[in-house]
N, C-alpha and C positions, 0 to 999 in steps of 0.2 A: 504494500500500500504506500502510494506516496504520503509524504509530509508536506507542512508548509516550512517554508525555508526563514519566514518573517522571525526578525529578531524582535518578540513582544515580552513584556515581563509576564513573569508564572512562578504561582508558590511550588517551592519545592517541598516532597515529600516527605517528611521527617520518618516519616515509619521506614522509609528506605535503609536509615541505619540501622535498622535493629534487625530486620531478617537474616533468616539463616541461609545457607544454600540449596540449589537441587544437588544429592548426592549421585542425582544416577546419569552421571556425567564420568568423564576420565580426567583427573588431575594430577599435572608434576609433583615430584617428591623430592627431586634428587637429578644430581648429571650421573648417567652411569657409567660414565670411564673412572668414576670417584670411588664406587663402590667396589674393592676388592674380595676374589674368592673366600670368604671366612671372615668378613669385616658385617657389623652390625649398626644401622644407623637408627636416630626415632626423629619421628617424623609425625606432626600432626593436621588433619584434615577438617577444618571446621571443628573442634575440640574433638575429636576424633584421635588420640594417641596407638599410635601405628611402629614396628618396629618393623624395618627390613633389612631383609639378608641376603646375602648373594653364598648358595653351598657349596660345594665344593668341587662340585661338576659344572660351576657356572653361573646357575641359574639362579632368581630374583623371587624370591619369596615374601609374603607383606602378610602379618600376624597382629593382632590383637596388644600391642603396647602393656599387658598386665598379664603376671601369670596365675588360674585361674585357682592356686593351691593359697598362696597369703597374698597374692597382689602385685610384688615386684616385677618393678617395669624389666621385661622380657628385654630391650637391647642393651641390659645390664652384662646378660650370660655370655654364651661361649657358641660359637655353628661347630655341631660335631657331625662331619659325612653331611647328609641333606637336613638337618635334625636343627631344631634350637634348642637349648640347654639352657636352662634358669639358672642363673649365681648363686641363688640361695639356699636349695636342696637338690639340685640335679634334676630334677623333674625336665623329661626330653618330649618333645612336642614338635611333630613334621610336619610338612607344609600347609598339611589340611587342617592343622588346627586340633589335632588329637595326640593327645596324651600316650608313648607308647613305650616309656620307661621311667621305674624310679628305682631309683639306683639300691635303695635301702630296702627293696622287697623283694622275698625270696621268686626269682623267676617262675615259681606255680602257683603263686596266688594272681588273685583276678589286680590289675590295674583299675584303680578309682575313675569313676566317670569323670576325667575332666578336660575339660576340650575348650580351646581357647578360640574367638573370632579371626576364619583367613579372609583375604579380601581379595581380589582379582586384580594380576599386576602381570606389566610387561614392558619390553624396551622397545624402544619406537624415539628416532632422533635423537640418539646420545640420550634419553631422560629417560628417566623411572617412570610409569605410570600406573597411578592406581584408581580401581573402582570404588570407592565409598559406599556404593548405593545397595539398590537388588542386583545381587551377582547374575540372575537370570537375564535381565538387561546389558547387559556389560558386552557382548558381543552384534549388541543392534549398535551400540553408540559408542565410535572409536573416538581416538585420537586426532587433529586436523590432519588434511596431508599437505606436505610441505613437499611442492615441485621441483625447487630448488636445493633441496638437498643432498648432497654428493652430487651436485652438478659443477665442473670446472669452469662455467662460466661466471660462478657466483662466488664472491669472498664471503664466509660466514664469521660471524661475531657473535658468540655466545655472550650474556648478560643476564647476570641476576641482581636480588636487591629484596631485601625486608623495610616491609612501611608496618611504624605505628599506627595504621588506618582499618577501620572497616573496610570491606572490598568493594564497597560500593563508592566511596572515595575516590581508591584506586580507578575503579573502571570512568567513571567520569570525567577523574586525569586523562586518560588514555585517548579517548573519545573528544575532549577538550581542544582545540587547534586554534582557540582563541586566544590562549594563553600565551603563544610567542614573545609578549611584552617581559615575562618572566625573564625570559633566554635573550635578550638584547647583548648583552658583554660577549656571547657567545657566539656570535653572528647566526644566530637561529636566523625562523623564519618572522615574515610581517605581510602586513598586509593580508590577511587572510578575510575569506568570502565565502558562505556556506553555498554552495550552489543547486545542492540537491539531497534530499533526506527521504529513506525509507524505511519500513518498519516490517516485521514477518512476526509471527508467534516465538520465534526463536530467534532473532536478528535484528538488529538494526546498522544500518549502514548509510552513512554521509560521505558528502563528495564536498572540499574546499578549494580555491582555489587561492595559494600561498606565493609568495616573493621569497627570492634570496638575493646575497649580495653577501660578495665578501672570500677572502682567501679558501675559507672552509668552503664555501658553498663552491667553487671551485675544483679542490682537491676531489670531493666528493661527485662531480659530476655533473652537479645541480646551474651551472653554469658555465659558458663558455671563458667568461672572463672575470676575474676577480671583482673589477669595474662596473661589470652590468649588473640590470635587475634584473633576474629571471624570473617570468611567474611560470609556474605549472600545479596541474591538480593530482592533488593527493585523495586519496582513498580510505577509510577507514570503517571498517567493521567487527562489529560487538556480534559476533555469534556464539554465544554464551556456552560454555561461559570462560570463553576469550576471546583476546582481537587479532585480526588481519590487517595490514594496512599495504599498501604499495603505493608507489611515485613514480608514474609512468615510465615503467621499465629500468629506472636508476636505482630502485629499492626496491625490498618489502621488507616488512616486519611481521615475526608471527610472536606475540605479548601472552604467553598462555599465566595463569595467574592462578593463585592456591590461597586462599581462604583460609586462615589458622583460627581465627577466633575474632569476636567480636569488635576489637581493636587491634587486627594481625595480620596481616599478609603478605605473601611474599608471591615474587616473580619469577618466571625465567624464560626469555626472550632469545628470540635468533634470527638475526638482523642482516638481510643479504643486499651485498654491494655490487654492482658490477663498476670496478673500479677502472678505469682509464689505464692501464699499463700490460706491456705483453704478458702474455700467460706465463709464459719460461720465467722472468725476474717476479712476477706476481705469485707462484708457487712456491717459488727460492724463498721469498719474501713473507710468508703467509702468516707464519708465527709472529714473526715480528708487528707485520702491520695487523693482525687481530689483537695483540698487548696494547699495540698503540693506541688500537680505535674503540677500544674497551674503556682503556683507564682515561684516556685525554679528551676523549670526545662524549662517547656515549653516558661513563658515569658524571662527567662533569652535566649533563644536561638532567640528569637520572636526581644527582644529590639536590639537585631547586627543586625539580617537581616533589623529592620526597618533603623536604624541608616544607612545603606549600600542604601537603596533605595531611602531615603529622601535625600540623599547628588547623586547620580542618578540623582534625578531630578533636583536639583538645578542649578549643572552642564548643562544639557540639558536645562535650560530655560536660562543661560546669552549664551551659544551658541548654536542655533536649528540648526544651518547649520554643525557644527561639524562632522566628521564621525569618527565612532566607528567598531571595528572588534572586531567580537564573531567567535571563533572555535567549539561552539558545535552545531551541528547539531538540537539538537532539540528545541534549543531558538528560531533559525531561524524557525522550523516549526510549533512554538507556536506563533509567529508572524505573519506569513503568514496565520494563522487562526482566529487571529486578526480581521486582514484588511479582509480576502475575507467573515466573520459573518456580518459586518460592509458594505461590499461593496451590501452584499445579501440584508440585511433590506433597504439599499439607494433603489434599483434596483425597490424591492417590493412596496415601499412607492411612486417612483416616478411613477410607473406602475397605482396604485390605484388613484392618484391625476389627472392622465391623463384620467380614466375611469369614474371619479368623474365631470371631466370639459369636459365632452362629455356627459355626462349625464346631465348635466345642461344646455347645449346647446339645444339637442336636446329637454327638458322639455320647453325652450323657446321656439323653432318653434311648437312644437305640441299648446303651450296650447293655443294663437286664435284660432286653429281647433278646440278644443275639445272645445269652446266657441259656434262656429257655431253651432259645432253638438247640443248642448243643445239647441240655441237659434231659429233652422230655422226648428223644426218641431213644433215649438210654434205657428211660424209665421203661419207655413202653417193651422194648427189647424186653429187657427183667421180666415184666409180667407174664409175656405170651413164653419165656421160657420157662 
């Protein structure tokens, strides 16, 4: 559905800060060149405390953050073979989340019921991904795909970054293209023009059209000459629950973003350049200019936007009742996508709990039946013998 483009004031949502996520998405945890064979990381999803492992065959396992005997946070232990091993009593727990040794019990007694939460996890672009949600879901709804990736036409630039912000902060940074005034020292962009705004149940997507000028914009492609102003239109899209953005052919960004908690979030971004220089010295080169264009460029523009959002929230937490007016249209529609992701998961969840406690009801009236039925052609047998 189109939008309108008109820069009119609109109250903004306050309830925005307080929702929670859809879980039944795929979200980063982690780079996985970082995770070695037998190393244990914790990692949380929406207050979701999550331990992951990589065992000893390779592979990336995501378990339940507590173990299910006194509590202790599971990436305390030890990876034994494909196994997690609790610190605190040895209690061994395999991928699936079951219980299948304790150390201190003679091997012919029965092991104790106790089975920890796994969750659905895989590698896909150097990153860890995991499902949070209904694991049953987890194979309808992947990860983005990223075209450029292990493409030699493209320099990639990893980035990450934790904000003291709710994620809905964060995503209206992300989304925001107004804000150039911020990034002035840093020959960012100006002049920016909303040109075009759409909305999907799951999407929203705006079209700006921005200015550069300036060495950087230069180096970067964005211009033919340090001296000119180049305008070109950028791209940006919230398909939840992360963004897309590309700059006619000289970039894209894919911003996938993780949810910690109601004040927490963190990023991890992969930023592709077709940079101006031969392939042969651009490959030579590649180490070097991704250190560079990590630490000098992209964190230098990353640490204002954080510093803008953490003082955001702070604000919003001594007064929640405050109201705030935004003129751009597509904050607002990156909000209301927010809430109606959030109101969808609630709707679903309370839907399943109500089919789950009617199934439980009804499992209580059947099963005296289904007692008789066993017990009254035994009896009958007895008699006629």
């Amino acid at each position: 559905m189109e939008l309108a483009t008109t820069l009119t004031s609109q109250t903004i949502q306050n309830n925005v800060r307080e929702v929670g996520i859809n879980p039944n998405y795929w979200y980063p945890v982690a780079w996985a060149n970082q995770l070695k064979p037998g190393a244990i990381i914790p990692v949380v999803i929406w207050q979701q405390a999550i331990a992951i492992y990589r065992d000893a065959e390779g592979r990336v396992h995501a378990l339940e953050d507590a173990c299910p005997h006194k509590g202790v946070a599971l990436h305390k232990g030890v990876v034994q073979g494909c196994h997690l091993t609790c610190a605190y009593h040895g209690w061994e727990f395999n991928s699936g989340g079951e219980c299948v040794n304790v150390p201190y019990l003679p091997k012919e007694q029965k092991l104790p019921r106790a089975k920890v939460r796994s969750y659905p996890v895989q590698e896909k672009y150097n990153l860890i991904w995991v499902f949070p949600g209904d694991p049953a879901l987890a194979t309808n709804n992947q990860p983005p795909e990223m075209a450029e990736f292990n493409n030699p036409d493209w320099l990639m630039v990893p980035v990450t970054a934790r904000m003291q912000a709710h994620f809905s902060i964060c995503n209206e940074n992300s989304m925001d293209v107004f804000h150039g005034f911020l990034h002035e020292n840093l020959q960012g962009w100006f002049n920016p023009v909303l040109k075009s705004l759409r909305e999907t149940e799951a999407s929203v997507c705006a079209e700006y059209d921005v200015s550069y000028q300036g060495r950087m914009a230069k180096f970067l492609g964005l211009s033919d000459r340090a001296d000119e102003v180049m305008t070109r239109t950028i791209s940006v899209e919230y398909r939840y629950p992360h963004y897309y953005s590309s700059l006619e052919g000289v970039s894209t960004l894919y911003l996938m973003r993780l949810p910690v908690g109601p004040t927490q979030s963190r990023s991890f971004a992969l930023f592709f350049l077709n940079i101006r220089l031969p392939k042969w010295l651009r490959k030579l080169g590649e180490p070097i200019l991704q250190t560079v264009l990590e630490r000098f460029v992209f964190m230098r523009f990353l640490v204002q936007d954080i510093e803008m959002m953490e003082s955001e929230q702070q604000t919003y937490l001594a007064n929640p009742q405050r109201r705030y007016v935004e003129i751009n249209p597509a904050i607002i529609a990156v909000e209301r996508l927010i809430i109606r992701q959030y109101q969808h998961f609630m709707q679903q969840s309370n839907q399943s709990n109500k089919t789950q406690r009617a199934d439980s009801k009804t499992s209580a009236v059947l099963s005296p039946l289904a007692t008789l039925d066993q017990t009254e052609p035994t009896q009958e047998n007895s008699l006629v013998g």
